[in-house]
PDB file of N, CA, C, O and CB in Angstrom:
ATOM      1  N   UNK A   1      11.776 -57.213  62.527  1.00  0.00           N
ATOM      2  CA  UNK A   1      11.209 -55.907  62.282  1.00  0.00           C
ATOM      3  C   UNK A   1       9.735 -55.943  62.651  1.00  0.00           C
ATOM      4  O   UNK A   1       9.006 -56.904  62.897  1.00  0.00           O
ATOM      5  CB  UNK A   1      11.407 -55.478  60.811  1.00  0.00           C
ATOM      6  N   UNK A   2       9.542 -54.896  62.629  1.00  0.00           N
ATOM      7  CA  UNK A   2       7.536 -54.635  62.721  1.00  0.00           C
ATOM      8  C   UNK A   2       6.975 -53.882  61.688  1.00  0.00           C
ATOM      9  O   UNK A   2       7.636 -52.910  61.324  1.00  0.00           O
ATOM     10  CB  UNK A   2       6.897 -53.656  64.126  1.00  0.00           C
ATOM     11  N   UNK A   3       6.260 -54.030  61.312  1.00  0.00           N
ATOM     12  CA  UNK A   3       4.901 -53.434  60.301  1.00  0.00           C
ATOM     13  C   UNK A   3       3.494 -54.133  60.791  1.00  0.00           C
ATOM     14  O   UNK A   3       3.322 -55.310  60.473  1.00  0.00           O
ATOM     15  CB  UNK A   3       5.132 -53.937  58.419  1.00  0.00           C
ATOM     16  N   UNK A   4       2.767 -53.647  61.339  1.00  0.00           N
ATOM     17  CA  UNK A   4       1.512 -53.636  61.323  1.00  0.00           C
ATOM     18  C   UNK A   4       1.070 -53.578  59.670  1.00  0.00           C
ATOM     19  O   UNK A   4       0.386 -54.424  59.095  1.00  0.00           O
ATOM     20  CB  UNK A   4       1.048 -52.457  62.246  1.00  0.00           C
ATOM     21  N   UNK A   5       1.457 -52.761  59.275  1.00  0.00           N
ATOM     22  CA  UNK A   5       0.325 -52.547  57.393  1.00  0.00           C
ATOM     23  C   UNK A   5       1.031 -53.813  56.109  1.00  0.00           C
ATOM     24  O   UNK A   5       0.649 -53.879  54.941  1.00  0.00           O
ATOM     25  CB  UNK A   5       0.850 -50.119  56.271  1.00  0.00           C
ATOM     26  N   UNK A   6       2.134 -54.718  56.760  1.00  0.00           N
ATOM     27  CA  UNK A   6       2.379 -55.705  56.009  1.00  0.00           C
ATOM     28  C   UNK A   6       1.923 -56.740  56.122  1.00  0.00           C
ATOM     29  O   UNK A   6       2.007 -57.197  57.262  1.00  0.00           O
ATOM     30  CB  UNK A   6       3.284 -55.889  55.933  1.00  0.00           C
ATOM     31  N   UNK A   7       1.410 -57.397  55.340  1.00  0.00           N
ATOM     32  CA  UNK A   7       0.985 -59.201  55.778  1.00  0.00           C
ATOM     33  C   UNK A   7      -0.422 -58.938  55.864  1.00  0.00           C
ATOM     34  O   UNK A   7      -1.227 -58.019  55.716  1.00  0.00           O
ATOM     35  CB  UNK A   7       1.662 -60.031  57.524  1.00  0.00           C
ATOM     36  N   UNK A   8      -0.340 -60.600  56.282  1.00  0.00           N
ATOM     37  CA  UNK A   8      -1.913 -60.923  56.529  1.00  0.00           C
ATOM     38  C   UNK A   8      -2.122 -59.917  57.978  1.00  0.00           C
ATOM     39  O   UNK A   8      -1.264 -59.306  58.615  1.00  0.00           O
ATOM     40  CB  UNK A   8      -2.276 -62.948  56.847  1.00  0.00           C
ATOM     41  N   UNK A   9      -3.408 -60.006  58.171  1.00  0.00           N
ATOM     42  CA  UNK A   9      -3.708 -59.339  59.867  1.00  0.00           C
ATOM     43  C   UNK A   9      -3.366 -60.477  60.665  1.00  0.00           C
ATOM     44  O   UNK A   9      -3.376 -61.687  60.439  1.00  0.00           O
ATOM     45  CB  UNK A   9      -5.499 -58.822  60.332  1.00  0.00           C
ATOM     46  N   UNK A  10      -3.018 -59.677  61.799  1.00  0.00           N
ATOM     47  CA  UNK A  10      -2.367 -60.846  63.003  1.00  0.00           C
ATOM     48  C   UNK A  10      -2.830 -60.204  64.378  1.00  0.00           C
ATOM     49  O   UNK A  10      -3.873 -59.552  64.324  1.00  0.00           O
ATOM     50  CB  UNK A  10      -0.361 -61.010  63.015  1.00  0.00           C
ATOM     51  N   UNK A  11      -2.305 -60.286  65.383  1.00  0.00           N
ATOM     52  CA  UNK A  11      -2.577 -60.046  66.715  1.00  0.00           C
ATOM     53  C   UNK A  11      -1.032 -59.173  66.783  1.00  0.00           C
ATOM     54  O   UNK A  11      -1.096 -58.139  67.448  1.00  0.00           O
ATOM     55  CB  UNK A  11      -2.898 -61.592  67.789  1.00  0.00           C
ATOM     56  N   UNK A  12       0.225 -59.465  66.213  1.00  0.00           N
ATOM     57  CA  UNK A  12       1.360 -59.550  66.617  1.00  0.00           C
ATOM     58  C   UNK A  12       1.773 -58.864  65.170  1.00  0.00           C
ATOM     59  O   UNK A  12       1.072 -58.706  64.171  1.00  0.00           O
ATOM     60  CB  UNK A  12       1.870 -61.023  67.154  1.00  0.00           C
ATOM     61  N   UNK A  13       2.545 -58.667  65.301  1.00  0.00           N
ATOM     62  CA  UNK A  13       3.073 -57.122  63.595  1.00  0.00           C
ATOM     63  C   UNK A  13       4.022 -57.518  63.563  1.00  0.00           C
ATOM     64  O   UNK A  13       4.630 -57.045  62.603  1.00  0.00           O
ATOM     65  CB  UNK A  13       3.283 -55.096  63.619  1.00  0.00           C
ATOM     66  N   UNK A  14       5.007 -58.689  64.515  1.00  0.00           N
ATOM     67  CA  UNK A  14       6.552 -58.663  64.029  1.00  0.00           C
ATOM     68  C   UNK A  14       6.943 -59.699  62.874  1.00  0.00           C
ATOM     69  O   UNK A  14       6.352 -60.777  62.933  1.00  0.00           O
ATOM     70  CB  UNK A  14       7.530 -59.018  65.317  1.00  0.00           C
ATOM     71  N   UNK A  15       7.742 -59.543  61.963  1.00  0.00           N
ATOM     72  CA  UNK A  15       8.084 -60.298  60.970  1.00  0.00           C
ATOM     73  C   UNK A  15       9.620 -60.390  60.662  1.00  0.00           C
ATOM     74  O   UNK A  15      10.347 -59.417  60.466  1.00  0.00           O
ATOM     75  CB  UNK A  15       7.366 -59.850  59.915  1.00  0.00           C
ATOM     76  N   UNK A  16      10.072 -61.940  60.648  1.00  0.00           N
ATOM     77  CA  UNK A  16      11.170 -61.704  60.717  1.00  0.00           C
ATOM     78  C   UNK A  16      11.611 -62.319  58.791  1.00  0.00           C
ATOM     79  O   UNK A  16      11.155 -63.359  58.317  1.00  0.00           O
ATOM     80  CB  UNK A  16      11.796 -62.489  62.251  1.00  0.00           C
ATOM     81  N   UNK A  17      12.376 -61.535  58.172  1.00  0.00           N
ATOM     82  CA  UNK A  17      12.432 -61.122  56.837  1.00  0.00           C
ATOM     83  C   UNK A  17      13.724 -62.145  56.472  1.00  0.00           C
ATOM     84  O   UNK A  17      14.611 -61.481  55.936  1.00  0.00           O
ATOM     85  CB  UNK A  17      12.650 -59.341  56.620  1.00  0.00           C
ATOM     86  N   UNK A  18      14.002 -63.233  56.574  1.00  0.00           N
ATOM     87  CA  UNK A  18      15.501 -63.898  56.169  1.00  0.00           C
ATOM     88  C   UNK A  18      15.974 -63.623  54.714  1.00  0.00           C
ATOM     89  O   UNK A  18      15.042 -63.374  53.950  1.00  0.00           O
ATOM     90  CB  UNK A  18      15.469 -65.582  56.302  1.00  0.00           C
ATOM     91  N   UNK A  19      16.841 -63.616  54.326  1.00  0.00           N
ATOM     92  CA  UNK A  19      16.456 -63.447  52.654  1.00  0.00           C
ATOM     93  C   UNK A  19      17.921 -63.907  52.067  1.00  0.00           C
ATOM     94  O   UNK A  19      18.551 -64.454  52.971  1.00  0.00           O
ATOM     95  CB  UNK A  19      15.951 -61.544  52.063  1.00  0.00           C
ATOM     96  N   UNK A  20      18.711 -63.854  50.751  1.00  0.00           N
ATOM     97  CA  UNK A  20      19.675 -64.555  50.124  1.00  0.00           C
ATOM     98  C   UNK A  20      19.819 -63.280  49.193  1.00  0.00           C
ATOM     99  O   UNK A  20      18.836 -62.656  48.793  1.00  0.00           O
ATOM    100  CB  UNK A  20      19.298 -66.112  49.496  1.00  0.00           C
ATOM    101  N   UNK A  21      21.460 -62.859  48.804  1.00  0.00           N
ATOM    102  CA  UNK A  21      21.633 -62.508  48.189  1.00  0.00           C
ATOM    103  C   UNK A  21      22.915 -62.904  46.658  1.00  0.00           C
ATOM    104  O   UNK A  21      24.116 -62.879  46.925  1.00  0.00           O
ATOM    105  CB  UNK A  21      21.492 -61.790  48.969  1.00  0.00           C
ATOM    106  N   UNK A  22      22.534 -63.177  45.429  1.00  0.00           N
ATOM    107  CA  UNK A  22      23.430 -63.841  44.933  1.00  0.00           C
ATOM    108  C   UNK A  22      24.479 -62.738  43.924  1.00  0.00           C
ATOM    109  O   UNK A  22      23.939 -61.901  43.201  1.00  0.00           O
ATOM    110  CB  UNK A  22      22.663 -65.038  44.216  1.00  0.00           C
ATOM    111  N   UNK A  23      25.233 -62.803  43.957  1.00  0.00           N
ATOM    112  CA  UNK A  23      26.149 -61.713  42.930  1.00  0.00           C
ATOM    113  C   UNK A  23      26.769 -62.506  42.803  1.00  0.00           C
ATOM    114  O   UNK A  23      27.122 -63.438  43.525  1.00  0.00           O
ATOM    115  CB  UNK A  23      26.888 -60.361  43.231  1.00  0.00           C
ATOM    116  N   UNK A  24      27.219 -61.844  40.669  1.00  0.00           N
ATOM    117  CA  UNK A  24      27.733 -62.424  40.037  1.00  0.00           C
ATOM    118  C   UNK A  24      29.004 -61.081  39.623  1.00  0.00           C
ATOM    119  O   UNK A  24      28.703 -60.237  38.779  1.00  0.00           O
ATOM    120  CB  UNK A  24      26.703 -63.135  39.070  1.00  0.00           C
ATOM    121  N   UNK A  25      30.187 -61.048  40.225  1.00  0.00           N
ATOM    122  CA  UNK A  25      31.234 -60.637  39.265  1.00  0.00           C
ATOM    123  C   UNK A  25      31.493 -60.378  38.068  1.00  0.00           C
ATOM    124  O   UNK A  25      31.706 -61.468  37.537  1.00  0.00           O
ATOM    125  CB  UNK A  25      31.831 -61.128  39.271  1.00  0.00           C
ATOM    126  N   UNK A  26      31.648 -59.227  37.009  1.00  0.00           N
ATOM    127  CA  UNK A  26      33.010 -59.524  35.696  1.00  0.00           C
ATOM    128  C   UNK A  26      34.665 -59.849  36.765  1.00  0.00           C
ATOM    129  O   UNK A  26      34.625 -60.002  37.986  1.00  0.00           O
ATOM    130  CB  UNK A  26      33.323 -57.401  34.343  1.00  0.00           C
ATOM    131  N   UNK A  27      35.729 -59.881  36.087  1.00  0.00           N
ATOM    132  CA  UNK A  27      36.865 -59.880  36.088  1.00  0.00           C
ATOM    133  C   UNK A  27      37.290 -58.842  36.857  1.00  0.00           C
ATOM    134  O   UNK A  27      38.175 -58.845  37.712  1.00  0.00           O
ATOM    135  CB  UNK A  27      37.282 -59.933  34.986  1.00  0.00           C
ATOM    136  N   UNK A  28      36.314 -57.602  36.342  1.00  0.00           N
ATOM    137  CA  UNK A  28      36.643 -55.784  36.531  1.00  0.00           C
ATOM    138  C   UNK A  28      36.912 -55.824  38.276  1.00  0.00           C
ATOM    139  O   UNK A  28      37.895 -55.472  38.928  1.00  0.00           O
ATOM    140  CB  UNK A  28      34.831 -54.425  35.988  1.00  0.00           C
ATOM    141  N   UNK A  29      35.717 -56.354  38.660  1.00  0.00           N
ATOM    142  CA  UNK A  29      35.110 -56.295  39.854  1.00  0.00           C
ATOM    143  C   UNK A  29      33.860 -55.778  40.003  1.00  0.00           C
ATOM    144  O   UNK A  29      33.331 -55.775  41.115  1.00  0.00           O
ATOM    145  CB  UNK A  29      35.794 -55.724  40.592  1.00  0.00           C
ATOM    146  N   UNK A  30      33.246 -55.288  38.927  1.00  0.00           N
ATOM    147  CA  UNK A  30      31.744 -55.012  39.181  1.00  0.00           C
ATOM    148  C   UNK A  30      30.629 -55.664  38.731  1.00  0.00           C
ATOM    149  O   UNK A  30      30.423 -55.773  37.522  1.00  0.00           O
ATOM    150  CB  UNK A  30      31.470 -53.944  38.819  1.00  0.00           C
ATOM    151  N   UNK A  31      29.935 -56.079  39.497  1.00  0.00           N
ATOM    152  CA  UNK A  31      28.498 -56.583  39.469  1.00  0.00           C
ATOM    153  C   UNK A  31      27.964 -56.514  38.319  1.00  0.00           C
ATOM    154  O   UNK A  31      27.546 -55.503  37.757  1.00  0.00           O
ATOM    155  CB  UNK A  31      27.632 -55.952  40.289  1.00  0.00           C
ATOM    156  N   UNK A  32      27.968 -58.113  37.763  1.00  0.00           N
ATOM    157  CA  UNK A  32      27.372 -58.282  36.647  1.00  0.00           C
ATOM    158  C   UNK A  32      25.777 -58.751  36.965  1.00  0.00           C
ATOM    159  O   UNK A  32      24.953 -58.532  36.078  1.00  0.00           O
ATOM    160  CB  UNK A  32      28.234 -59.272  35.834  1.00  0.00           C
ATOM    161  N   UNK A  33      25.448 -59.228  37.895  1.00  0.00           N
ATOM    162  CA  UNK A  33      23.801 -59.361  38.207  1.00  0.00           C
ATOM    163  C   UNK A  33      24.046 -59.809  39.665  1.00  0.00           C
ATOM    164  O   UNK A  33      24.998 -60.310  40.263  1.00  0.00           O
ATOM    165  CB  UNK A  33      22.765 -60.639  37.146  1.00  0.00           C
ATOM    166  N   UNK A  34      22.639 -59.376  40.030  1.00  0.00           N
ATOM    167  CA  UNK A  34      22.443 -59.963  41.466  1.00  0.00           C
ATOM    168  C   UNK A  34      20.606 -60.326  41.532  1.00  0.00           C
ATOM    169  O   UNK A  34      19.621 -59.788  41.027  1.00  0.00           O
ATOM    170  CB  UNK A  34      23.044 -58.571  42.832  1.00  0.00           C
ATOM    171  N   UNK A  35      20.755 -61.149  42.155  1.00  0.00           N
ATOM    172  CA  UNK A  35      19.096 -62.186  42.692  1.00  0.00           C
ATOM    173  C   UNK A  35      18.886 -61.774  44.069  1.00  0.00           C
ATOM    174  O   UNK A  35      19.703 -61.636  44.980  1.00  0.00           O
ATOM    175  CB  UNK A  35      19.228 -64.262  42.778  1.00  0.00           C
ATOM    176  N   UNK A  36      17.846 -61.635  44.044  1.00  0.00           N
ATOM    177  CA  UNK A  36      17.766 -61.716  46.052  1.00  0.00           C
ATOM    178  C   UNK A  36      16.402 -62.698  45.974  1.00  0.00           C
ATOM    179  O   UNK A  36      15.579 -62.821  45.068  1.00  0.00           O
ATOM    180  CB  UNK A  36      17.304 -59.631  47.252  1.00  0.00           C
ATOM    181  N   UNK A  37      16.509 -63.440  47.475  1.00  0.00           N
ATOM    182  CA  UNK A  37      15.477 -64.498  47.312  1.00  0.00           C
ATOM    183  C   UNK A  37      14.702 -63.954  48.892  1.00  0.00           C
ATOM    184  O   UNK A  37      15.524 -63.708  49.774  1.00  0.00           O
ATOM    185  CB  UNK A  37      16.233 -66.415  47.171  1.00  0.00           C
ATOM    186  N   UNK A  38      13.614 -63.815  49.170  1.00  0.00           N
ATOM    187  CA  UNK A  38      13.488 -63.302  50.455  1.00  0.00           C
ATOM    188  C   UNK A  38      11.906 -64.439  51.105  1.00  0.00           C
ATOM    189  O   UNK A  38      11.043 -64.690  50.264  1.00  0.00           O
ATOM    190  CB  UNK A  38      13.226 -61.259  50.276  1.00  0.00           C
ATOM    191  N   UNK A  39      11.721 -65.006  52.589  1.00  0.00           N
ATOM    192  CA  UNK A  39      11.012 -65.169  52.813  1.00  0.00           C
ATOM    193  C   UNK A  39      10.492 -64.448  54.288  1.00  0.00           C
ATOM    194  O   UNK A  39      11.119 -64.333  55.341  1.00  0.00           O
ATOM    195  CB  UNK A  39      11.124 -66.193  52.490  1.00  0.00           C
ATOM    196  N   UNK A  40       9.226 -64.049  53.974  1.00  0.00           N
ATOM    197  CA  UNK A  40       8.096 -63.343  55.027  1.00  0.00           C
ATOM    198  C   UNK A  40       7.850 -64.682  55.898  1.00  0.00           C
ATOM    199  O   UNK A  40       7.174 -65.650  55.547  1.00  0.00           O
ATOM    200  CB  UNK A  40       6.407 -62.640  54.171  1.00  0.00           C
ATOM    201  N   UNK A  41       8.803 -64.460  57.549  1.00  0.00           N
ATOM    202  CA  UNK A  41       8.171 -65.195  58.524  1.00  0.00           C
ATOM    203  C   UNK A  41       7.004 -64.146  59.582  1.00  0.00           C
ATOM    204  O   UNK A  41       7.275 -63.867  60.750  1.00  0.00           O
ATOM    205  CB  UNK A  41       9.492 -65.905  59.391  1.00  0.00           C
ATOM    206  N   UNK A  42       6.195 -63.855  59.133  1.00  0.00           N
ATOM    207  CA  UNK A  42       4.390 -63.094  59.823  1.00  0.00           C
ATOM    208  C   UNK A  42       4.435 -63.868  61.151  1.00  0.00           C
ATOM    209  O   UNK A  42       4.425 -65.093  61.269  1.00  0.00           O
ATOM    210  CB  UNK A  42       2.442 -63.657  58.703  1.00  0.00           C
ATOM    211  N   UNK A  43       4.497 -62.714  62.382  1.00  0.00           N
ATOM    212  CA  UNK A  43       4.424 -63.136  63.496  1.00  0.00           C
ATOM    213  C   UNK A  43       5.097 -63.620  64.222  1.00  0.00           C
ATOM    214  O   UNK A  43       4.874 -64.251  65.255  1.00  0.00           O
ATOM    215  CB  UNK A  43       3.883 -63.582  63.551  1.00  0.00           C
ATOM    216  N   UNK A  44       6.445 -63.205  63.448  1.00  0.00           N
ATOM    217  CA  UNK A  44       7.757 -64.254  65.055  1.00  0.00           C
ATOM    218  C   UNK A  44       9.005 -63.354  64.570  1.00  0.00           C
ATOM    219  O   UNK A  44       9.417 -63.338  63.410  1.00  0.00           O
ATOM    220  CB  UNK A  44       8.375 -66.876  64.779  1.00  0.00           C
ATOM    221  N   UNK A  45       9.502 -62.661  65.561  1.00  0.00           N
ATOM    222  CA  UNK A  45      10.732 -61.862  65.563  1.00  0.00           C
ATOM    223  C   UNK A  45      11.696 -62.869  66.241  1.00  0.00           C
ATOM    224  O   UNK A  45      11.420 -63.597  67.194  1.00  0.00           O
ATOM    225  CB  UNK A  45      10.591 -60.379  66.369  1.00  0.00           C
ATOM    226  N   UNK A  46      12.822 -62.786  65.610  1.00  0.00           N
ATOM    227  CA  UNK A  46      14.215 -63.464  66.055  1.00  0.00           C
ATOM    228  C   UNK A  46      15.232 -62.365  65.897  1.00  0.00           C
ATOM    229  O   UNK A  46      15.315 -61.455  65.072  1.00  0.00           O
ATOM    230  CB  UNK A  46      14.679 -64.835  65.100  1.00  0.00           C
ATOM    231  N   UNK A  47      15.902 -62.672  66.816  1.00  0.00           N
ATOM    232  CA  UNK A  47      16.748 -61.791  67.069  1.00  0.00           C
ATOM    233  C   UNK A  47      17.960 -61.439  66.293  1.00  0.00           C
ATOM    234  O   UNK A  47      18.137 -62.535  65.761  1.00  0.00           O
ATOM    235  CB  UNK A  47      17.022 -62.042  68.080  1.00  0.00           C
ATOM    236  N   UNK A  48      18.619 -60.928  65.989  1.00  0.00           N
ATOM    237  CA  UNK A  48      20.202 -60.852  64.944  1.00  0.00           C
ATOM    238  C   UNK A  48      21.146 -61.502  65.997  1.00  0.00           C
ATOM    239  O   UNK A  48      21.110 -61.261  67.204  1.00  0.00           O
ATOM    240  CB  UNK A  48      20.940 -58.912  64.423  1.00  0.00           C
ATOM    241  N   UNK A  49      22.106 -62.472  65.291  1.00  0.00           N
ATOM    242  CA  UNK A  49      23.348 -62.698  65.642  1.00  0.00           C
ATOM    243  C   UNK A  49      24.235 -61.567  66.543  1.00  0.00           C
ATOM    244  O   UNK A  49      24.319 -60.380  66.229  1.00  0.00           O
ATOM    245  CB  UNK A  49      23.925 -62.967  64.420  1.00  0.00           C
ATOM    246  N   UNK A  50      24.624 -61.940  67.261  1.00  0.00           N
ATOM    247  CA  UNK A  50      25.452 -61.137  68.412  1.00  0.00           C
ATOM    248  C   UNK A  50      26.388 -59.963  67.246  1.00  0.00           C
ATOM    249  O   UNK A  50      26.397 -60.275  66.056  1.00  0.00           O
ATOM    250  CB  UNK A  50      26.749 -62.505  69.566  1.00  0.00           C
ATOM    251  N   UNK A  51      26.939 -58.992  67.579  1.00  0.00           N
ATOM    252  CA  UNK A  51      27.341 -58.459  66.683  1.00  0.00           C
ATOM    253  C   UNK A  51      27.013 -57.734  65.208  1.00  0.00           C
ATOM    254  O   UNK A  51      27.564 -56.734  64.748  1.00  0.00           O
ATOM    255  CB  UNK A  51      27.826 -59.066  66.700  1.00  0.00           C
ATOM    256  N   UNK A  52      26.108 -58.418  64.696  1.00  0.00           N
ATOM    257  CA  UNK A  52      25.118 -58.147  63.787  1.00  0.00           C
ATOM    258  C   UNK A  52      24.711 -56.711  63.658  1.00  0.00           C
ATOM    259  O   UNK A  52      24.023 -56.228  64.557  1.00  0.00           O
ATOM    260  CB  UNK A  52      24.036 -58.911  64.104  1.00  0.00           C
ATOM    261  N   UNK A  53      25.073 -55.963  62.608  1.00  0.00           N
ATOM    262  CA  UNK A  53      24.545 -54.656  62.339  1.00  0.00           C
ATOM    263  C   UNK A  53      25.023 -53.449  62.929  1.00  0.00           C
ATOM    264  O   UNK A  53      24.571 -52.309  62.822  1.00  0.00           O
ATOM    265  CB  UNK A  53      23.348 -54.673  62.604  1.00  0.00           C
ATOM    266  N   UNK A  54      26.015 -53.877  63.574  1.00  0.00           N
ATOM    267  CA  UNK A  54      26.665 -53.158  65.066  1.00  0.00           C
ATOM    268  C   UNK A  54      27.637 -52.146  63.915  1.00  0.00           C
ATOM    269  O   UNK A  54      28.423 -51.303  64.347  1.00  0.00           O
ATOM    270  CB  UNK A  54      27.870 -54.578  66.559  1.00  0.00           C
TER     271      UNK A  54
END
């Protein structure tokens, strides 16, 4: 992605955002909690997996 107004200042605005998401089930089937863990890579875009988001 890009944001210029996120992060430190750079030359370059792209940031690529990886992140984890954990869910926890009842029995029911609905979401008893979820975590997300996310890290800010400032300055380097990578591309999505082929298929990805499609």
């Amino acid at each position: 992605m890009s944001d210029p107004d996120w992060g430190p200042e750079r030359a370059d605005d792209s940031v690529t955002l990886p992140g984890c998401l954990i869910l926890r089930f009842v029995p029911s089937g609905l979401c008893a909690a979820l975590r997300e863990y996310w890290n800010a890579d400032f300055g380097r875009s990578l591309a999505a997996p082929p298929g990805w988001g499609a």
